[in-house]
C-alpha positions, 0 to 999 in steps of 0.5 A: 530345623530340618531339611526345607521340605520339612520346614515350617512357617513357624520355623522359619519366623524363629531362625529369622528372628535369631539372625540365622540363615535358612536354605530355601526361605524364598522357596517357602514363601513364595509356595505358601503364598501362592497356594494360599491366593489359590485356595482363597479364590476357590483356584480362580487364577485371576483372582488370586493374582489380586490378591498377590499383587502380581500377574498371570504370568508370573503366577504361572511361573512361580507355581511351575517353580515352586509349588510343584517342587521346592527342591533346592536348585 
């Protein structure tokens, strides 16, 4: 496995399933998870945040930290 921009979901569920580390696991899936409300609420923020469980706010935050970039910190 590759460097986290390169890493797949799929990639991800194999390393945790064999008890390995992966850098940047976080980073993936709060990207993934975000991009995948947004695209199931046709981009309306309010109704992905339903879909999440979470509010505005904190989506605001995790799409400025995450799915802009998900370079290590």
């Amino acid at each position: 496995m590759g460097l986290i921009e390169n890493c797949t979901l799929a990639d991800l569920y194999e390393a945790v399933s064999n008890n390995k580390k992966v850098p940047g696991a976080c980073c993936l899936l709060k990207k993934y998870f975000v991009q995948r409300a947004l695209s199931e609420s046709g981009g309306n923020q309010s109704a992905a945040v339903v879909l999440l469980g979470i509010d505005r706010k904190t989506l605001r935050r995790i799409y400025k930290e995450h799915v802009g970039s998900c370079d290590e910190k």
